[in-house]
MIVO-50795 format. One record per residue (C-alpha): x, y, z; residue number from 1. Coordinates in steps of 0.25 Angstrom, whole numbers. Example, Ala and Ser with C-alpha at 12.3 -4.5 7.8 and 13.67 -1.06 7.14 Angstrom:
49|-18|31|1;
55|-4|29|2;
REM end
This chain:
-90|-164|64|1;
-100|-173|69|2;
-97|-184|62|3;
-79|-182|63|4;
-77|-189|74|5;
-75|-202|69|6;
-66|-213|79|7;
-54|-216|70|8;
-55|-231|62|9;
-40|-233|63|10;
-40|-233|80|11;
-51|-242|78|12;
-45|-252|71|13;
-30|-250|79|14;
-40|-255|90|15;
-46|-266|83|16;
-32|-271|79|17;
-28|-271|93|18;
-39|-283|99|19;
-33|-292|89|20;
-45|-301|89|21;
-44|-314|82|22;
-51|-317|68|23;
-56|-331|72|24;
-71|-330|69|25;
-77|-338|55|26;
-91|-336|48|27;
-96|-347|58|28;
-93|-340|69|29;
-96|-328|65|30;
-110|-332|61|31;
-113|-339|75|32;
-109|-325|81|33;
-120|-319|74|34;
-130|-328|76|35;
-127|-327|91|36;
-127|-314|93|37;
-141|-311|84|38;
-150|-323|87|39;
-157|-320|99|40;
-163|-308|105|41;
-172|-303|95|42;
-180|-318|90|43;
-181|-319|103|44;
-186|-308|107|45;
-192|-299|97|46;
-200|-311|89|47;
-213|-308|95|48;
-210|-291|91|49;
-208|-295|75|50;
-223|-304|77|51;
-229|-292|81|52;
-224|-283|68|53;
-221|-292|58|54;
-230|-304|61|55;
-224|-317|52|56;
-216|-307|43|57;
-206|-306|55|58;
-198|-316|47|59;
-196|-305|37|60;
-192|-296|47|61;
-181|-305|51|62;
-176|-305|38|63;
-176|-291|36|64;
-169|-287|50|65;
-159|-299|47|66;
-155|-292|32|67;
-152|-280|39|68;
-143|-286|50|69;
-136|-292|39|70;
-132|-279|30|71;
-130|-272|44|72;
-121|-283|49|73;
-112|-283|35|74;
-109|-268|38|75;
-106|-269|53|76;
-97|-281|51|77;
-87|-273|40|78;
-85|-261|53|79;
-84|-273|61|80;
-73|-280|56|81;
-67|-264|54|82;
-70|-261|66|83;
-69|-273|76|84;
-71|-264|91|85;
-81|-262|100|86;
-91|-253|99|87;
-97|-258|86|88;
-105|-249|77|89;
-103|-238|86|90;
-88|-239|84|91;
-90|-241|69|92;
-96|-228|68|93;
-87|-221|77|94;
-76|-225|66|95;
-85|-221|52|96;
-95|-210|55|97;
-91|-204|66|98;
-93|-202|83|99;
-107|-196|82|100;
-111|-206|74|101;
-103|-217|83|102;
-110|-212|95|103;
-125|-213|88|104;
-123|-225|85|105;
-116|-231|99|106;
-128|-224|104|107;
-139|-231|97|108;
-130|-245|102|109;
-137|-242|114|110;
-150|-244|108|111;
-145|-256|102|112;
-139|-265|114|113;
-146|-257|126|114;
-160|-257|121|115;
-157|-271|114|116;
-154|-279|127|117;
-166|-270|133|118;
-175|-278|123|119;
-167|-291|124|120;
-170|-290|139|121;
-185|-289|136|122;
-185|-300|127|123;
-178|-308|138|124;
-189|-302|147|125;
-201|-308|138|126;
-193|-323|137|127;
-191|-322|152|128;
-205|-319|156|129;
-212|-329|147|130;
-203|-341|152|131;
-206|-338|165|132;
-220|-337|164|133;
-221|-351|154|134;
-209|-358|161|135;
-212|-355|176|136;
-225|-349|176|137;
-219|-336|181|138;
-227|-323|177|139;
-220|-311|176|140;
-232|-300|177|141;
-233|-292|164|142;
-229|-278|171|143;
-216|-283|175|144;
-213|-292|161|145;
-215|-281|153|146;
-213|-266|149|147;
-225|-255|149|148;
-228|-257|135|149;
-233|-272|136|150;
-240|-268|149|151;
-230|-272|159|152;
-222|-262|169|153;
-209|-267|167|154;
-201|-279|161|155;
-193|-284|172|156;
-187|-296|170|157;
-181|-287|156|158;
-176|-279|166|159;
-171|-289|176|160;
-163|-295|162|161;
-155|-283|161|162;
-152|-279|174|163;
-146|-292|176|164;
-137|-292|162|165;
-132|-277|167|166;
-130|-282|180|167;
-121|-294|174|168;
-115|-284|162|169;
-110|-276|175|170;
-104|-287|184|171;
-96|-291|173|172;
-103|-304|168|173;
-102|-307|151|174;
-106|-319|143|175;
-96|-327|138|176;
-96|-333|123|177;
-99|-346|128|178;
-110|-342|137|179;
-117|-332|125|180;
-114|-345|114|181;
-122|-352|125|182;
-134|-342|122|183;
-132|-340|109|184;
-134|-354|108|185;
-148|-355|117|186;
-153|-344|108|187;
-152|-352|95|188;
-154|-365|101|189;
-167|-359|107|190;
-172|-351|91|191;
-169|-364|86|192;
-179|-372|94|193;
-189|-362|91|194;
-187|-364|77|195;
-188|-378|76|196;
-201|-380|86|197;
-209|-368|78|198;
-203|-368|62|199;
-211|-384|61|200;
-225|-378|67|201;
-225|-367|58|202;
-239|-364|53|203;
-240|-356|41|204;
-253|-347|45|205;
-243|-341|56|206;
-236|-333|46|207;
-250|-326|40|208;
-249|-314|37|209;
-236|-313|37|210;
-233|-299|36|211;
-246|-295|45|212;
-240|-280|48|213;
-233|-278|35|214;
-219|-272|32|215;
-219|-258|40|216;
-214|-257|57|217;
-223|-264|61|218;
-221|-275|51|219;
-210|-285|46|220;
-200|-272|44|221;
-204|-267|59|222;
-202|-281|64|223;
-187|-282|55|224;
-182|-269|64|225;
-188|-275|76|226;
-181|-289|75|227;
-170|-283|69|228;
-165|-284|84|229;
-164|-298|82|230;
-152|-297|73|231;
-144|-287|83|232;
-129|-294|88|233;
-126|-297|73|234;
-116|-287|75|235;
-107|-298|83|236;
-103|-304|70|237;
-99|-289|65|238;
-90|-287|77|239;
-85|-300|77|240;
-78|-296|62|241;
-65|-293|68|242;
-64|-307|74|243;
-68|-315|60|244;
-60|-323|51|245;
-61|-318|36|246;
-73|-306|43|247;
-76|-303|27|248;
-81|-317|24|249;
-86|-321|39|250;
-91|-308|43|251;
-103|-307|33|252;
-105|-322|34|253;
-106|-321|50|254;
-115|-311|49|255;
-125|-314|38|256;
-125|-329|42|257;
-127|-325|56|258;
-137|-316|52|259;
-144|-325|44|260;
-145|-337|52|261;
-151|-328|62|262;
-162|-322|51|263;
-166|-338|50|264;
-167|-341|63|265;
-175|-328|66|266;
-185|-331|52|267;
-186|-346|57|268;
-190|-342|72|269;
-200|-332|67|270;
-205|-341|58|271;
-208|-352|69|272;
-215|-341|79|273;
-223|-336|66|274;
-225|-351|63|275;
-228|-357|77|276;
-238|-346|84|277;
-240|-335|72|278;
-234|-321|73|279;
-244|-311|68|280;
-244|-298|74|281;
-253|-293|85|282;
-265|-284|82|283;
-275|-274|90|284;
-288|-276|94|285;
-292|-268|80|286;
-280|-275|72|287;
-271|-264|73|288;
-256|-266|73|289;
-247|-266|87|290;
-234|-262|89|291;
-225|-273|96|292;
-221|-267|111|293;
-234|-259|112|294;
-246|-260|123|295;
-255|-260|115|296;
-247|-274|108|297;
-246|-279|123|298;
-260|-278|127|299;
-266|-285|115|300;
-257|-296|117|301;
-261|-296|131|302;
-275|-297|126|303;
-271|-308|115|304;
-267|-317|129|305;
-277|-312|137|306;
-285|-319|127|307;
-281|-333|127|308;
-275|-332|115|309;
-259|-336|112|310;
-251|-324|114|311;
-245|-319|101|312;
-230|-319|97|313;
-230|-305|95|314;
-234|-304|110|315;
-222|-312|116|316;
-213|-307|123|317;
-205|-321|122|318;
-211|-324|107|319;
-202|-337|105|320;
-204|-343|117|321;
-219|-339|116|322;
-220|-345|102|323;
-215|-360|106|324;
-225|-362|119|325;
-236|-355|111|326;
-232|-368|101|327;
-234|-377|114|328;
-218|-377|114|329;
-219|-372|128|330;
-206|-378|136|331;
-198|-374|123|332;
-204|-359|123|333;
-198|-360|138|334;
-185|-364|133|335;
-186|-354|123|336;
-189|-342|133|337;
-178|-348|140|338;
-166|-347|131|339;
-171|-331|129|340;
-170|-330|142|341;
-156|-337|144|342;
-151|-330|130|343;
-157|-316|130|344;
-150|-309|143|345;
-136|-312|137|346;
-141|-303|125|347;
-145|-293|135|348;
-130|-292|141|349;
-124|-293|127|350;
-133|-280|122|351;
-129|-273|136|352;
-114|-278|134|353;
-114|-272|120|354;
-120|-259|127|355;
-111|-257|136|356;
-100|-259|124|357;
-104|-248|117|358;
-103|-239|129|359;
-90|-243|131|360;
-84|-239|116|361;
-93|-227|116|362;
-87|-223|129|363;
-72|-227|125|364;
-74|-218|115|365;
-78|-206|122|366;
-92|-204|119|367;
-98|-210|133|368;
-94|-208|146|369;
-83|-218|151|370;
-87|-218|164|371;
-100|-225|159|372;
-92|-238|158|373;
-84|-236|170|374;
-82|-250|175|375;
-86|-257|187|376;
-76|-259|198|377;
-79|-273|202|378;
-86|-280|189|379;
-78|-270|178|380;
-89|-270|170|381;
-97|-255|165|382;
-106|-255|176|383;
-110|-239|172|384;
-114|-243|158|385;
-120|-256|160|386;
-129|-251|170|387;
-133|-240|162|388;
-135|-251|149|389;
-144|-260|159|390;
-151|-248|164|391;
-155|-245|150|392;
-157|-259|147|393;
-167|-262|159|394;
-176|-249|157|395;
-179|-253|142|396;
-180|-265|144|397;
-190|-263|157|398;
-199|-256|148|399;
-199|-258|135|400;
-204|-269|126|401;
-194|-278|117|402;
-198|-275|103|403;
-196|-258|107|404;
-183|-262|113|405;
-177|-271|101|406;
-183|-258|91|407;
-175|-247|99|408;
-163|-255|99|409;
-166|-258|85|410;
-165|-243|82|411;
-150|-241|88|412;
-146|-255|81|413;
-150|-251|66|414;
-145|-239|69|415;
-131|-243|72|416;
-131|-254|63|417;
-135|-243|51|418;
-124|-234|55|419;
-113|-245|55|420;
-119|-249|39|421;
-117|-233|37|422;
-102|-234|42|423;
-98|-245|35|424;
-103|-236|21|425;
-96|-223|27|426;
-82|-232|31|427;
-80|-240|17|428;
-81|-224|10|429;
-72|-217|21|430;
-61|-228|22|431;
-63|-239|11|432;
-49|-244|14|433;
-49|-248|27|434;
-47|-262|30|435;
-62|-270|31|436;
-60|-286|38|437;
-76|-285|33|438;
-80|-278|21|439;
-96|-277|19|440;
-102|-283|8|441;
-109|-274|-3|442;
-106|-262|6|443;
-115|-255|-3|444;
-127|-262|-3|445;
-125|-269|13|446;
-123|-256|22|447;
-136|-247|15|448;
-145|-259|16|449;
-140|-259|31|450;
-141|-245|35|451;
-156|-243|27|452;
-160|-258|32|453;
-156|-252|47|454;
-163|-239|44|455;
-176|-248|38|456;
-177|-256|50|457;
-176|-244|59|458;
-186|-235|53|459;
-196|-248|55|460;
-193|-249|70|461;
-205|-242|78|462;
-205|-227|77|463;
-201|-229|92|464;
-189|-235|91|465;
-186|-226|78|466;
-187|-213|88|467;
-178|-222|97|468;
-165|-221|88|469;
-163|-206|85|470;
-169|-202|99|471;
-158|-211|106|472;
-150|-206|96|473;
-152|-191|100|474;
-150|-194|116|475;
-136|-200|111|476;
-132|-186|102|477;
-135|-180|115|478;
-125|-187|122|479;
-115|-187|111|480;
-115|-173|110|481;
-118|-170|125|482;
-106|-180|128|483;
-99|-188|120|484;
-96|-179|109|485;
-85|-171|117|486;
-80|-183|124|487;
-79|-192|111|488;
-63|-196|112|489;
-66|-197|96|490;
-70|-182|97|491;
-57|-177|108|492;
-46|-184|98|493;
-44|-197|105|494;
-44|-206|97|495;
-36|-217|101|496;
-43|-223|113|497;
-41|-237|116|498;
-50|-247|113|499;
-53|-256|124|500;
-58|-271|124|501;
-73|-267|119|502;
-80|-272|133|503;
-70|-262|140|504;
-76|-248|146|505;
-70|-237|141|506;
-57|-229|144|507;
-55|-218|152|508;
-62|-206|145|509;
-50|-195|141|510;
-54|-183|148|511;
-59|-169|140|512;
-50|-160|137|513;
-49|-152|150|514;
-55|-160|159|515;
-52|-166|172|516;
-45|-182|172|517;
-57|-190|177|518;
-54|-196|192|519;
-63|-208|188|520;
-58|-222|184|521;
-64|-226|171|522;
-67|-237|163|523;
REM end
């Protein structure tokens, strides 16, 4: 059957048992986690996408994609805490519903962490161009600052960013806790100054209309699945179950608290931009809606400029930064460009480091090729896999924009995130007795409003980025079936493979029945 082979729960848990990590992290801590790991890429970034859709009524939008984190998080956090190993929702899977499954969902992580730092690359891209053109007087041509789609050639400097994060991924070079709570740190430090220079000039005409595009895709539901990339890395509180005092009272606190104070900081920065400079989406000639990331989008906010006239939030391509010197807060919008540019790459590692994990379990476990995290001989890092990541990373990133980026990786998130709801559901009917550290709330109410609050923002992405999903999806059944399929260890009886520290490659992949012992060392 399809659907049989299912990798055994128990040598899951032997495995966990074995790491032995302490319980030592409280509510606090746990909340702080969160708060670090969301608050970030997306208000940075994506601000000036959720304008052009949602005008004012972004601050809804916010809300709304915030609610579904929640309930998504309270059910990734109970096979978290049952499931403390690497490989996340892909492993969760693999344990409930089955390889196939397992492998869709591992598949569409691609789309989450590779296509997520190719848009985290070009948000960088937009903050690095415009504080080098206000703080040095430096212009970088539009043909090289930008992708075909907003009439540039190339976005080189996005490319540039992530060459040099793979080229450090590959020589071995990794933050350290110190160094991220240091730009975890700048982050906040940098929202919060926004808030307090904008929230006191407010001016109340700014938020009229407030929903100038209505409810639909390109409106404040469109903007929620949009900036729903905003809220992605709440899943480090999930993961960090196993390492919490008292998981089924700190857990939920963690993450709703984190999630929350991120919601009010994302509300209170949206309402300042709408407050300071207005946010009302950008129209045609003839009036007619435009689509963030289009030409036609570019090129009537090239003729806005060209005019004389300020350039509108929804045309930035650094929107805070462009809020504050469009207030006459010009040195701060500098220092506001600049913490993006100081804070952003290290998200860009972190998406590619959490790509390159995925590979790893998938190919511990048989379904990719080991010799695709072979390491290298000098640095012992995966050179193979890494630089297949950055090629991907770089070619999106050279020629798409932001908002299309954030909406593709959008589609693999909720997907994965919808599935792991559907697992927790499958797993308290199959084995109800099992030992749960974290036990989700209202089981009944929380996981449905997960999976159809995943399925209602996907189906308000752009009809592009819907096509995205199940075509990605098919390429990977090809695969599976092509490949992965007959050399699944799950599928050939082996079950009990080792599981290795989770930044580890691979082991040695047992050779099919009848064929030759590789000569290759591998990972």
């Amino acid at each position: 059957m399809i659907f049989g082979r299912v990798k055994p729960l128990d040598a899951i848990l032997a495995t966990a048992e074995k790491k032995g990590l302490s319980r030592s992290l409280g509510a606090f801590q746990l909340t702080m986690l969160g708060v670090g790991a969301v608050i970030g890429t997306g208000i940075f970034v994506l601000t000036s996408e959720a304008a052009q859709k949602a005008g004012p009524g972004m601050m809804i939008s916010f809300v709304i994609a915030g609610f579904v984190c929640a309930v998504a998080a309270l059910c990734y956090s109970e096979l978290a805490s049952m499931v403390p190993v690497a490989g996340s929702a892909y492993t969760y899977t693999y344990a409930v519903m089955g390889e196939l499954m397992a492998w869709m969902v591992g598949w569409a992580l691609i789309l989450e962490y590779a296509v997520g730092a190719s848009a985290v690359a070009v948000g960088w891209s937009g903050y690095f161009v415009g504080l080098m053109n206000s703080a040095f007087g430096i212009t970088i041509p539009a043909a090289l600052a930008v992708g075909p789609s907003q009439g540039g050639m190339i976005n080189l400097p996005a490319v540039v960013i992530a060459g040099l994060v793979t080229w450090l991924l590959i020589i071995g070079t990794t933050e350290s806790a110190r160094v991220n709570a240091v730009l975890v740190a700048i982050k906040v430090a940098a929202l919060a100054l926004f808030i307090a220079l904008t929230i006191p000039v407010i001016k109340q005409d700014e938020f009229i209309p407030f929903l100038p595009n209505g409810w639909g895709t390109i409106g404040v539901v469109g903007a929620a699945s949009s900036i729903f990339f905003a809220y992605v890395g709440f899943d480090a509180v999930s993961t960090a179950a196993e390492e919490t005092k008292n998981p089924q009272r700190n857990v939920p606190i963690g993450l709703i608290g984190s999630l929350l104070i991120c919601t009010v900081f994302y509300l209170l920065v949206s309402a300042g931009a709408i407050g300071a400079i207005g946010a009302q989406p950008v129209r045609g000639l003839g009036g007619e809606i435009l689509s963030p990331g289009t030409p036609e989008l570019a090129q009537r906010c090239a003729q806005i400029v060209a005019s004389g006239l300020n350039e509108p939030l929804a045309c930035s391509k650094e929107a805070l930064a462009h809020v504050l010197r469009s207030a006459g807060w010009v040195k701060v919008g500098n220092l506001i460009g600049l913490a993006a540019f100081i804070a952003l790459p290290s998200v860009v590692l972190m998406m590619m480091f959490g790509q390159t994990r995925v590979f790893f379990v998938m190919a511990r476990d048989g379904l990719l090729p080991a010799k695709l995290a072979s390491v290298h001989p000098r640095y012992h890092t995966p050179h193979i896999v890494t630089i297949f990541t950055g090629i991907v990373v770089m070619v999106a990133a050279a020629f798409l924009p932001v908002g299309k980026l954030a909406d593709y990786s959008n589609s693999g998130t909720l997907f994965a995130f919808a599935m792991v709801a559907i697992a927790v559901l499958v797993l308290r009917k199959t084995d109800p007795d099992r030992h749960r550290p974290f036990r989700t709330p209202l089981i009944g109410l929380v996981a449905p409003l997960a999976i159809f609050g995943c399925l209602g923002l996907y189906v308000k992405l752009p009809l592009v980025a819907i096509l995205v999903l199940p075509v990605w999806g098919l390429v990977g059944l090809l695969i599976y079936f092509g490949y992965s399929r007959r050399h699944s260890y799950v599928g050939r009886g082996i079950t009990d493979v080792p599981e290795l520290d989770p930044d580890a490659p691979p082991l040695p992949v047992p050779p099919l029945p009848g064929a030759p012992t590789p000569g290759d060392k591998q990972a």
